[in-house]
N, CA and C of each residue as an Amber inpcrd file, in Angstrom:
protein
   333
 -14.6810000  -7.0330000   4.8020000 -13.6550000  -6.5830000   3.8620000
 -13.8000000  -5.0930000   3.5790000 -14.6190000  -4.3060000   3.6460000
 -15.0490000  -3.1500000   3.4250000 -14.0470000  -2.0690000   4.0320000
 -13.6300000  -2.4790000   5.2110000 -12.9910000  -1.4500000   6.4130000
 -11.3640000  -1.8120000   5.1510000 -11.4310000  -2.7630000   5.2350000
  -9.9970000  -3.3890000   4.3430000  -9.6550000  -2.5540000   3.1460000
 -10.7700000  -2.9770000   2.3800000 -10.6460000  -2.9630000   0.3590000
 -12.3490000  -1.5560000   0.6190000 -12.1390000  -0.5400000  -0.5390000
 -13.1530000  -0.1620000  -0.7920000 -14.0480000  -1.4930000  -2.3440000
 -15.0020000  -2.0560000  -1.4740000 -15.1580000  -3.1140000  -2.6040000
 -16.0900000  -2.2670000  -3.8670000 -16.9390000  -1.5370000  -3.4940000
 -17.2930000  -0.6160000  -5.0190000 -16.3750000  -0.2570000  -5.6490000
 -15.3210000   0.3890000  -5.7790000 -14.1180000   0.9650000  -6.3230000
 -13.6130000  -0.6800000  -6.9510000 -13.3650000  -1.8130000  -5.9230000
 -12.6870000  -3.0910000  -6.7760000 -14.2420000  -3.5720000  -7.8830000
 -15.3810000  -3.5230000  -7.3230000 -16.4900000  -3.8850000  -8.5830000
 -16.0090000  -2.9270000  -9.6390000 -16.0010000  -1.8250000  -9.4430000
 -15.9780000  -1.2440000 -10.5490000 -15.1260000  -1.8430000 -11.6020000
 -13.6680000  -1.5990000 -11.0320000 -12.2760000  -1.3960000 -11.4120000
 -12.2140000  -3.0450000 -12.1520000 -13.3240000  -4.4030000 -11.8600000
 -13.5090000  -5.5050000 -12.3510000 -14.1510000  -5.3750000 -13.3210000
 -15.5030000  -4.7260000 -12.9000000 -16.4240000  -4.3010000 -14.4070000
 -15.6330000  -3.5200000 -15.8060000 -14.6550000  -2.7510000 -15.5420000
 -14.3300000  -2.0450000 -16.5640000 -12.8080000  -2.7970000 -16.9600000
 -12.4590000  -3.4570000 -16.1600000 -10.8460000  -4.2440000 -16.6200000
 -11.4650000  -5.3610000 -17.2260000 -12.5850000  -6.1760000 -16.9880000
 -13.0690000  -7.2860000 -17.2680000 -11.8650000  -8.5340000 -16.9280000
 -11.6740000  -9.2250000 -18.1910000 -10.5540000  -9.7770000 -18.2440000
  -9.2460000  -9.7830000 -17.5000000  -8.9110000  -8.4410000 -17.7850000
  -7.8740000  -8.0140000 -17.3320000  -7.0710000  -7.9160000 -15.7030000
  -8.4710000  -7.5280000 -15.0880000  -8.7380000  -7.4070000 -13.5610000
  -7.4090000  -8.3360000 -12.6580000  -7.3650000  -9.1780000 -12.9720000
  -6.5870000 -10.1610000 -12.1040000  -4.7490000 -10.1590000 -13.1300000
  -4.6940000  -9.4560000 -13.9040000  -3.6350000  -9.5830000 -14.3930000
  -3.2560000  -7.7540000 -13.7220000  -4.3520000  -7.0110000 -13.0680000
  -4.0790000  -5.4970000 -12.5630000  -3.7080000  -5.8960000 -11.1600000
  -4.6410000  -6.9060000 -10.5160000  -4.4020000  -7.2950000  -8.8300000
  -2.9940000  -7.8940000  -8.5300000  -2.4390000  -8.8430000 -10.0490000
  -0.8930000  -9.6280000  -9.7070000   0.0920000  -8.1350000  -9.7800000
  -0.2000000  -7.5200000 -10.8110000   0.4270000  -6.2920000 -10.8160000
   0.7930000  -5.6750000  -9.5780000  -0.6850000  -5.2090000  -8.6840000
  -0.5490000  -4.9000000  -7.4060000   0.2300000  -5.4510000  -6.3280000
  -0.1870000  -7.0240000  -6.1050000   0.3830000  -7.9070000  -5.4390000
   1.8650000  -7.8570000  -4.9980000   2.5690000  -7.5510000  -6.6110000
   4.0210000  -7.6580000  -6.9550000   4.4700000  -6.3110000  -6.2830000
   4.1980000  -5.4200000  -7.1940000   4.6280000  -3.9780000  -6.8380000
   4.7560000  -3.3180000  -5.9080000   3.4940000  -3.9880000  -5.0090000
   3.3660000  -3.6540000  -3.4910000   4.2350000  -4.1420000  -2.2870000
   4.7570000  -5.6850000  -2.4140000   5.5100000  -6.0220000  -1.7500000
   7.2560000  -5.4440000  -2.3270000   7.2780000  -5.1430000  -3.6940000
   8.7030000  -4.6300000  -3.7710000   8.7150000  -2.7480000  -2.8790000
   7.8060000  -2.0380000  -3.1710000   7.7670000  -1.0660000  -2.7660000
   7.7370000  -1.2390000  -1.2220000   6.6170000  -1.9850000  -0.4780000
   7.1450000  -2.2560000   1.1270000   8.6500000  -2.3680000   1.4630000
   9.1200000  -3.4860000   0.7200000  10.3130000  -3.6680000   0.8350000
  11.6640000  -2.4350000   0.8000000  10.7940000  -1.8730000  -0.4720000
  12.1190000  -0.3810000  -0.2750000  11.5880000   0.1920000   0.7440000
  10.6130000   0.2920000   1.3670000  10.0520000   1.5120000   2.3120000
  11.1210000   0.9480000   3.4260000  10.8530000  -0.7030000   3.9640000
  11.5030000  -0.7160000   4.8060000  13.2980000  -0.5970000   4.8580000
  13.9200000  -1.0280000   3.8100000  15.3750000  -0.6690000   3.4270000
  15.4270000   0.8650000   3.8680000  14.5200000   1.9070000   2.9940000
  14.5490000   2.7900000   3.6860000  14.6320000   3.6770000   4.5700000
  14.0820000   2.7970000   5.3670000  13.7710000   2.7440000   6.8920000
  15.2820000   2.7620000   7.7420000  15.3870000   1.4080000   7.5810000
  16.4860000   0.7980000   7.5400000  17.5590000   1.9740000   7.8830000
  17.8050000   2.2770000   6.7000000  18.9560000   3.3200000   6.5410000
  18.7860000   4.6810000   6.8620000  17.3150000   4.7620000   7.2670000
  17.2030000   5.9380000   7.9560000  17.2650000   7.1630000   6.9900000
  17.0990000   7.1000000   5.3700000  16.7610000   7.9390000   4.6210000
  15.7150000   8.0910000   4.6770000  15.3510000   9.3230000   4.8820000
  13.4940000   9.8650000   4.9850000  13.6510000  10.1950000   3.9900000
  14.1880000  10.8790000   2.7550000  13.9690000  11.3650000   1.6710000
  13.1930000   9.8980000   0.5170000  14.0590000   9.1430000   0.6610000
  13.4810000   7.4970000  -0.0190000  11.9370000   7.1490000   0.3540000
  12.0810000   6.9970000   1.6620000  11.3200000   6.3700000   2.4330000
   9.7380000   7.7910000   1.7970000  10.2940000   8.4850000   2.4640000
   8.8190000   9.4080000   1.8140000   8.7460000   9.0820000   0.5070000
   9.3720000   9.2680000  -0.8310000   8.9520000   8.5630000  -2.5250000
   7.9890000   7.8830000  -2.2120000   9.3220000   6.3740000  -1.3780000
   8.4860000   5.1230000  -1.4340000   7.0720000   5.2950000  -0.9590000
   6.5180000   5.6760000   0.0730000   5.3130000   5.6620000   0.7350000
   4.4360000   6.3720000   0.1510000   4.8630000   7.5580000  -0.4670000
   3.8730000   8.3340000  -1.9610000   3.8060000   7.1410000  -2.6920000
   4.3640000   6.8480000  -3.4160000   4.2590000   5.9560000  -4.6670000
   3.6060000   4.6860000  -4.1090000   3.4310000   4.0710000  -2.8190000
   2.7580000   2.6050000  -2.5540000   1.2500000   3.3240000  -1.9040000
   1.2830000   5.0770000  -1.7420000  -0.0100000   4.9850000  -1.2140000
  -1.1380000   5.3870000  -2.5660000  -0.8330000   6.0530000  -3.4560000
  -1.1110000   5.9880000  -4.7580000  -1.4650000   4.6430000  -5.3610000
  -0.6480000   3.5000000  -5.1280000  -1.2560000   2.6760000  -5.5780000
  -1.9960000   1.7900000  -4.9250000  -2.1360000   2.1650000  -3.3890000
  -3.0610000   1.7500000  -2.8390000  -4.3420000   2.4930000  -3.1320000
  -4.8610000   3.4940000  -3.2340000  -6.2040000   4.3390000  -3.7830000
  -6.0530000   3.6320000  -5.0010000  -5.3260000   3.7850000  -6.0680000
  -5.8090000   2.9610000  -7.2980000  -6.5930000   1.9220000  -7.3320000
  -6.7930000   0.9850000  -6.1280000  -7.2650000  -0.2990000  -6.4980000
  -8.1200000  -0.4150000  -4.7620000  -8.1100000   0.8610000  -3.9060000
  -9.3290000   0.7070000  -3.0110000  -8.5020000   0.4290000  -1.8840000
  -7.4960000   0.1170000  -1.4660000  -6.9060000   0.0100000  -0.4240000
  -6.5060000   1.0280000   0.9240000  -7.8570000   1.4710000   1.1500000
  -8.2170000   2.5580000   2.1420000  -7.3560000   2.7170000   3.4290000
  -7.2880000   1.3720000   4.1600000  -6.7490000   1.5930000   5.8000000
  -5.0780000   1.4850000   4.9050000  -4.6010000   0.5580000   4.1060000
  -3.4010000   0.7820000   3.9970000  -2.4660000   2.1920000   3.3080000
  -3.8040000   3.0740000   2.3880000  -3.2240000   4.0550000   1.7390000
  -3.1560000   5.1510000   3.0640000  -4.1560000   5.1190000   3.8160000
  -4.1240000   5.7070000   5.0960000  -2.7180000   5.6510000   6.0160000
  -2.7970000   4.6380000   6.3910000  -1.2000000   4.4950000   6.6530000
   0.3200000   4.9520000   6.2430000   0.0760000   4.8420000   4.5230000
   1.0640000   5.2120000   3.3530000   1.4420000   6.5690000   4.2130000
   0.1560000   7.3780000   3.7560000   0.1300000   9.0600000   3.9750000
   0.7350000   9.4230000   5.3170000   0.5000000   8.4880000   6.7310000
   0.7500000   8.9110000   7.7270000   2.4170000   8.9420000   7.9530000
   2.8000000   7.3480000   7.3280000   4.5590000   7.3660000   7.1570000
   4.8680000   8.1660000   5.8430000   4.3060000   8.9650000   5.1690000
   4.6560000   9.8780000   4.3100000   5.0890000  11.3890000   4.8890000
   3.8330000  11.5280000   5.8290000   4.0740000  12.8620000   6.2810000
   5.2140000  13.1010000   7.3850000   5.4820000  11.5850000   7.9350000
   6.2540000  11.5410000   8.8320000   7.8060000  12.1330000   8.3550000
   7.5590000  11.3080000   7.3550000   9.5430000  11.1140000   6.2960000
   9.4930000  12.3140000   5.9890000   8.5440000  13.0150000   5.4120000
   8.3440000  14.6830000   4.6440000   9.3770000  15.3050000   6.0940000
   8.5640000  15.2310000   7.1560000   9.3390000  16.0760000   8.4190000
  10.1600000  15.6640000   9.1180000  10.5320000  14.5070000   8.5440000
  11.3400000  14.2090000   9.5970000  11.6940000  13.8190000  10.5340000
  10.1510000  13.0730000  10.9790000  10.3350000  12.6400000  12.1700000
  10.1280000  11.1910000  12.2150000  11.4010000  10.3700000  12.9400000
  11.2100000   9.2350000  13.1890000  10.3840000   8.7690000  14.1870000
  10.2880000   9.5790000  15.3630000   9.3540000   8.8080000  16.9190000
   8.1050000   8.2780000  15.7970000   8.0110000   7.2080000  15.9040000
   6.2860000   6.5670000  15.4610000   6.5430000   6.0000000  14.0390000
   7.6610000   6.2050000  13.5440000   7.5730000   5.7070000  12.4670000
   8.0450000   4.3760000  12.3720000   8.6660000   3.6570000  12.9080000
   8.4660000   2.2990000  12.7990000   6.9720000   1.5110000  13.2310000
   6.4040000   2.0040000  13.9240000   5.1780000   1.3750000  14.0530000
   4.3420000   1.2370000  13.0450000   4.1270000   2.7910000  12.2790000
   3.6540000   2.4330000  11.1470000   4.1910000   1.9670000  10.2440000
   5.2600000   1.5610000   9.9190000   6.0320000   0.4350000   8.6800000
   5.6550000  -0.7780000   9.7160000   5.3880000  -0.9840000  10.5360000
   5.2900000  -2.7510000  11.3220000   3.3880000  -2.5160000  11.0040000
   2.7010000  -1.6650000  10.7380000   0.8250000  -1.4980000  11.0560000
   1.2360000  -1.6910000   9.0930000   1.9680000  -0.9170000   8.0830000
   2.1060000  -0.9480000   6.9310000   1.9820000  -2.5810000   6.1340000
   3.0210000  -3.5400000   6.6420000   3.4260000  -4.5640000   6.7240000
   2.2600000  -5.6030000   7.3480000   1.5470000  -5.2450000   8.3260000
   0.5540000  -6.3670000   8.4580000  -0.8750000  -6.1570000   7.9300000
  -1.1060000  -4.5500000   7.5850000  -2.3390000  -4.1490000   6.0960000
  -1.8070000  -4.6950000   5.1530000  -0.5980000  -4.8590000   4.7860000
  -0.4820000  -5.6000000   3.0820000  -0.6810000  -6.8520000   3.2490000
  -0.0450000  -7.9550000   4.1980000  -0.5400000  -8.3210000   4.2830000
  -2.1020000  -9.2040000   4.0410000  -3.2340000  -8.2120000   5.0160000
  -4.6220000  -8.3810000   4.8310000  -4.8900000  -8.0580000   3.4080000
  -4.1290000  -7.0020000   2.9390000  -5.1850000  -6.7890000   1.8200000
  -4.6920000  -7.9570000   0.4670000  -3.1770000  -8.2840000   0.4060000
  -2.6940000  -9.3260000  -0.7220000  -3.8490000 -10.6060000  -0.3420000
  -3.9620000 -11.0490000   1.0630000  -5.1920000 -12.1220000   1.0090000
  -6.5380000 -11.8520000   0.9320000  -6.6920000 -10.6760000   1.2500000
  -8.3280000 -10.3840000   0.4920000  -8.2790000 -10.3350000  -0.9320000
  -7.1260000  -9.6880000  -1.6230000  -7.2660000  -9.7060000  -3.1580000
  -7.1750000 -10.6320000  -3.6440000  -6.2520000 -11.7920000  -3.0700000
  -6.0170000 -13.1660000  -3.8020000  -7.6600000 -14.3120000  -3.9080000
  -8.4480000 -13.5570000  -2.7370000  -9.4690000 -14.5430000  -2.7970000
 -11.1790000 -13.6320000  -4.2420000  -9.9230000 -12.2160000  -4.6530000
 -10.5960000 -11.9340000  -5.5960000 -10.2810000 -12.3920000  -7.0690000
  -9.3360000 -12.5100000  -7.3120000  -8.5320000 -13.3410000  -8.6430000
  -8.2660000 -14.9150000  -8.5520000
């Protein structure tokens, strides 16, 4: 899970939410698949201006909660939409889509 989730960053982020922790991961869970979802509408329609927001705003909240290979990804279809360039960018919304994926079932087996 390590390559996946930074798991010190999720100990922590458990130690100091306590309680709370699993009411921050459904948070994630949710937010993450609506934001995929605009990335790909985005996509879709071939607005890079959207599509870059979206991929700032889902890779942000991927670092919030340790999600390394997918915030990695975020940034790469971020910089893409910033310039403009489509060659490669569906691959990474199809590599985006199967990290969320991994990481919603690694988190679910944390809450």
């Amino acid at each position: 899970m390590s390559e996946l989730l930074n798991t010190e960053l999720l100990a922590e982020l458990k130690d100091i939410m306590e309680d709370e922790f699993p009411a921050l991961m459904e948070t994630f869970l949710e937010q993450s698949a609506e934001q995929y979802a605009q990335a790909r509408t985005a996509w879709d329609q071939r607005s890079m201006d959207e599509l870059r927001r979206v991929a700032h705003s889902l890779k942000g909240s991927c670092g919030n909660i340790g999600a390394v290979a997918l915030q990695q990804t975020c940034a790469q279809i971020e910089h893409l939409a910033k310039d403009g360039v489509e060659d490669g960018t569906e691959a990474l919304i199809q590599l985006a889509a199967t990290q969320l994926d991994d990481v919603n079932e690694a988190l679910r087996t944390l809450i």
